[in-house]
N, C-alpha and C positions, 0 to 999 in steps of 0.2 A: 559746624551748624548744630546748634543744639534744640532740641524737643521737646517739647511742651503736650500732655495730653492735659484735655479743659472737659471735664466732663457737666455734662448738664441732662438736663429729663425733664425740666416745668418749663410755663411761659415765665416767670418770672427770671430765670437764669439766663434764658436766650438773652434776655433785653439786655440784661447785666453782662453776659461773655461780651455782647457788640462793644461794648468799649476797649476791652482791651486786647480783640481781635481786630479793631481799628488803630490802635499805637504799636502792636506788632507789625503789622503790615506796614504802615507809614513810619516807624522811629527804626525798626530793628530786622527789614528787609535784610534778607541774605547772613541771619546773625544767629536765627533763632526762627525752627516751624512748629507753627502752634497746630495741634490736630486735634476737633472736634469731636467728641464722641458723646452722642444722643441715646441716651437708656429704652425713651420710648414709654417714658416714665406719664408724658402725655403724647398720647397718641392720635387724639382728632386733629382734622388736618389742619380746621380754624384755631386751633390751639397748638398748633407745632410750626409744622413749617413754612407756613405762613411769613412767621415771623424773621426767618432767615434771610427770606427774598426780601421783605420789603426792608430789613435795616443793613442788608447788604454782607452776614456775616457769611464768611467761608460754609460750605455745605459741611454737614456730617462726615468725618474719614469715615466714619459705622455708623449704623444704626442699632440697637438692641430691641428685645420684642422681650421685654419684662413686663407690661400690660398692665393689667388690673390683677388686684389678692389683697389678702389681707396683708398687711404690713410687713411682716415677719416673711410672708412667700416673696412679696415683692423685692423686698431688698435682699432675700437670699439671693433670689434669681437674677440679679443684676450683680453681686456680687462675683458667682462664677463664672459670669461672662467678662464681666469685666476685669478678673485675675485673668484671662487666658489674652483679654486687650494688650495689658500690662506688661505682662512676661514676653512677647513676642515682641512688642515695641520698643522695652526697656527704656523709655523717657528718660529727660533729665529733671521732673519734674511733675507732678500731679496739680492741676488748677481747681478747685471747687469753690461754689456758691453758694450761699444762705443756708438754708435748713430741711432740704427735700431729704425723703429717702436716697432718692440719686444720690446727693450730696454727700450721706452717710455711709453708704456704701464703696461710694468713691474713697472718702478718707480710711475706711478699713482696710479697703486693699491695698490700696497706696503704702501703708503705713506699714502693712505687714510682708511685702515685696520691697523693705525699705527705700524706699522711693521718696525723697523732698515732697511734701505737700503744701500747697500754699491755699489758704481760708480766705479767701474774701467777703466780708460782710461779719468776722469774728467779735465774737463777746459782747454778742444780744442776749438778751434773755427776759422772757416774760414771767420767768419765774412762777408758771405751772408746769408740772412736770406731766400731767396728764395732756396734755397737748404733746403730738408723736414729733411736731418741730423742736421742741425746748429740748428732748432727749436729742435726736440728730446736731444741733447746735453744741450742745454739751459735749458730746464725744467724737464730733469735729474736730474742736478745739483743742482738746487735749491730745489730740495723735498728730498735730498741726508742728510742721516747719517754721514757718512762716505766715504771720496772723494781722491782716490789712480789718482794721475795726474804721467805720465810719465815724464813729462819734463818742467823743470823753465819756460816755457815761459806756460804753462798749468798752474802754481801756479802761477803770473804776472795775466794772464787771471780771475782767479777764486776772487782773491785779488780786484781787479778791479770791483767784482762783488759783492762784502759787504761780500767775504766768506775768511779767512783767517787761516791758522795753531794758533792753539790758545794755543798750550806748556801743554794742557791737554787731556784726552781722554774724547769724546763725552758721553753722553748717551740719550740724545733726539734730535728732529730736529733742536729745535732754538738754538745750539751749536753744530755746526756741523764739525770735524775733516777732513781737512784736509795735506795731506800728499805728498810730493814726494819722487815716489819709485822705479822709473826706469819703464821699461815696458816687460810686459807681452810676446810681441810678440819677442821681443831680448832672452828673456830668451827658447823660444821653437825653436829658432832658431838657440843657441849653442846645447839643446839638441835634437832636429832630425837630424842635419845640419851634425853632425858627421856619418852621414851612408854613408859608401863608394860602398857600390853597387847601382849603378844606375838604378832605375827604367825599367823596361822591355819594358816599351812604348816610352822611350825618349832614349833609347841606342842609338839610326840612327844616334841622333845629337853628340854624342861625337865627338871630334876635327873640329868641322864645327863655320864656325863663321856668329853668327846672335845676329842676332833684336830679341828680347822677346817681344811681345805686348798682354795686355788686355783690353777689352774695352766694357763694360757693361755699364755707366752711362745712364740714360735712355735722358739724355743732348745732347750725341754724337750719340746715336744709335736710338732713336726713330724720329730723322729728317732726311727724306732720303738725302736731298742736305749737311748736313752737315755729316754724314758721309762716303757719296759718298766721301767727299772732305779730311776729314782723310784719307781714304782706298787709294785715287787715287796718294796723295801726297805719302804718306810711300813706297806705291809701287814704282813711281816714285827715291825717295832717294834709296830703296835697289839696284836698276839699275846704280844707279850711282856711289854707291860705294863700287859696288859687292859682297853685303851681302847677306846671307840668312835670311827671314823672320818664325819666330814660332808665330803662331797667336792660342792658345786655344779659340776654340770659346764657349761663354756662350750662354747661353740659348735665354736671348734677341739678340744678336749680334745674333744669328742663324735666330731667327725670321724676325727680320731688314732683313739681309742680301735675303733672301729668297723671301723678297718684293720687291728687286731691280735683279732678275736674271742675269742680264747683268753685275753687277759687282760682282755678285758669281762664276758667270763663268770667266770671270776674273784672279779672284785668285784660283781659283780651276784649271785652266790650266798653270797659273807660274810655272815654273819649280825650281823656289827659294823659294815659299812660301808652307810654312805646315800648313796646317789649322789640330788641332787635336780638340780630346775630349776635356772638363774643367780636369786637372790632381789635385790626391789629394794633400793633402799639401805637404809631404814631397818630392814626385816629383817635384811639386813647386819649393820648394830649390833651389834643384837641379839644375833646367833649369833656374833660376837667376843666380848661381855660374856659368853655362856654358852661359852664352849669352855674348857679346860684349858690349849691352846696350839693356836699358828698357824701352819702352815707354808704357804708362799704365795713365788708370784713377783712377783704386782704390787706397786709403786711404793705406791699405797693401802694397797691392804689392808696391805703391812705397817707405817705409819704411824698407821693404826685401830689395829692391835694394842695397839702402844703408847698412843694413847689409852684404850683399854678396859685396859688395864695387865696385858696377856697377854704370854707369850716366845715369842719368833718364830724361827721358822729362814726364811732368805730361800735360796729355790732359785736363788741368781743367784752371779755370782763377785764382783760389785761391785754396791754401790748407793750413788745420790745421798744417799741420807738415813745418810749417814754417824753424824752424833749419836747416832743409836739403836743401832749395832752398838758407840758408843764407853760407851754405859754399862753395855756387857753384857746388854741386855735384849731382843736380837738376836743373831745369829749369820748369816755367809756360810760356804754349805755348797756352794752350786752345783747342780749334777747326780749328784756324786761322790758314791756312795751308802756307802761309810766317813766321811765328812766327815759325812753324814747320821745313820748310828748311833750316829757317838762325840756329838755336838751336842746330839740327838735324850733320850737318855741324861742329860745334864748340865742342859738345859734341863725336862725332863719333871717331875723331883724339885725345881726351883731355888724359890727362894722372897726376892722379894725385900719390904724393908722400904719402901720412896719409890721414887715416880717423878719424876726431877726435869721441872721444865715445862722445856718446849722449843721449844715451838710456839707461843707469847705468850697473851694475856690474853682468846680468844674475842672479842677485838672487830677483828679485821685488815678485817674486809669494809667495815667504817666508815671507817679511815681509808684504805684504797684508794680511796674512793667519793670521800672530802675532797679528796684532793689532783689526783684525777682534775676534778671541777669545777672547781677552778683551773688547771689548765693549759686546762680549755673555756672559761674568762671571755675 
């Protein structure tokens, strides 16, 4: 029997571990036990474990109480916990996801208890380095076993970086495997995406036509003039083009918000805007397939968009997920609230005919899982 520790700490990695804690369990029963270990890296309940019950994954073997700090506290303190995870469990294998601190911290220790790591979601890059994801992704990568990239322009990126598919399977660091294999998050997306009962919290919105927005980055919400100036703009365009707004508000957006009361009250009195709870994923879905368009900061959600085959305005200046602003069915607008009117405008009316695939065939979780038990034989 061999072991697998998956470390995670965001809502983003939960969604992403549920696939290929679902082909472990269903391909490789009695072969191979995968153990969850949760940093605590998000710790509100609507944003943790929530997520677990509703997509069904194995609970936490641990939990970790790493919490809130500044970056550097943060991933220290999940780092010495999770060296003493490590050392007592001795895996056959470290699993990590995208570009969290968790993430980072997981592949240090991993790497320095030389222990197999495997990257899923390898050789993204936004290519700012001032973004604390683009450093985590960076030095992921290069302490990395084994490196599963979504999408050609993720292998272009890693290629580029002295790391190449080398036509054999890995077994130490300085021969390190990488792969393109589709992505993780398309594949959970055919399968929760098929549930046609709609969530009991989002029913009000069927047949109503709106703006989906999320907006957490601590870029937009932690400066009150700038996202005074997102909040006032967006509002402004729904009045103009008779939309409804759904705004789930997170936890930092709540707090921001809270510190400017005049523009909570605001939107708390529009009679088009819904500010709800964070919804879990598969509600999520849901309310991407029901909106008109999406405007968002996260990395996901704007990747779901495109799944659910919505136009997206991404509030960032750059995103990894290059391929989607390259077919037009995204746009980078930033903070800059003219970038956002003129975008806003052009996307609102747009209408396209094909979405081309980009994200592979919904079965990426299977062949991660393959090539992962070979490098465990």
């Amino acid at each position: 029997m061999k072991k697998i520790i998956t470390i995670v700490g965001a809502r983003p990695q939960f969604i992403k571990a549920a696939a290929l804690n679902r082909v472990f369990r269903r391909d490789y029963s009695g072969q191979v036990k995968e153990l969850i270990v949760h940093t605590g890296q998000h710790y509100d309940e609507s944003m943790s474990s929530v997520f677990f019950e509703e997509m069904d994954i194995d609970p936490p073997f641990v939990t970790l109480q790493s919490g809130s700090g500044t970056h550097g506290v943060q991933t220290g303190k999940m780092m010495i916990a999770l060296e003493e995870v490590l050392l007592s469990e001795r895996p056959d294998a470290v699993l990590v996801y995208g570009d969290t601190n968790s993430t980072m911290a997981g592949a240090l220790v991993a790497s320095k208890c030389n222990i197999p790591l495997v990257h899923v979601e390898a050789g993204l890059r936004s290519f700012m380095r001032t973004m604390p994801e683009e450093i985590n992704r960076i030095v992921t990568d290069h302490v990395s076993t084994l490196l599963f990239s979504p999408t050609q322009k993720g292998m272009d990126n890693l290629q580029k970086e002295g790391m190449s598919s080398n036509g054999h399977r890995p077994f130490h660091p300085e021969n390190p495997g990488v792969f393109l294999c589709g992505d993780v998050m398309y594949d959970n997306a055919l399968y929760y995406g098929g549930k046609s009962e709609v969530a009991a919290e989002i029913a009000f919105l069927e047949g109503r036509k709106f703006v989906l927005s999320t907006i957490h980055r601590d870029h937009n919400t932690d400066h009150p003039e700038v996202l005074r100036g997102i909040i006032e703009t967006l509002m402004h365009l729904i009045d103009t083009y008779q939309l409804e707004w759904v705004l789930p508000v997170h936890p930092r957006l709540k707090k921001n918000l809270e510190a400017q009361p005049d523009l909570l009250a605001a939107l708390q009195s529009h009679s088009k805007i819904h500010l709800i709870q964070p919804v879990g994923y598969i509600a999520m879905l849901q309310l991407e397939k029901m909106s008109h368009m999406i405007v968002t900061d996260s990395g996901g959600v704007q990747k779901e968009a495109y799944f659910a085959e919505r136009p997206c305005l991404i509030l960032r200046d750059t995103t990894e997920w290059t391929e989607i602003v390259e077919t037009g069915r995204a746009k980078l607008v930033g903070a800059d609230p003219e970038k956002i009117r003129t975008a806003f405008g052009e996307m609102v009316t747009a209408q396209f005919a094909e979405w081309p695939q980009l994200y592979g065939d919904g079965k990426a979780a299977e062949a991660i899982a393959a090539e992962m038990m070979a490098l465990m034989q």
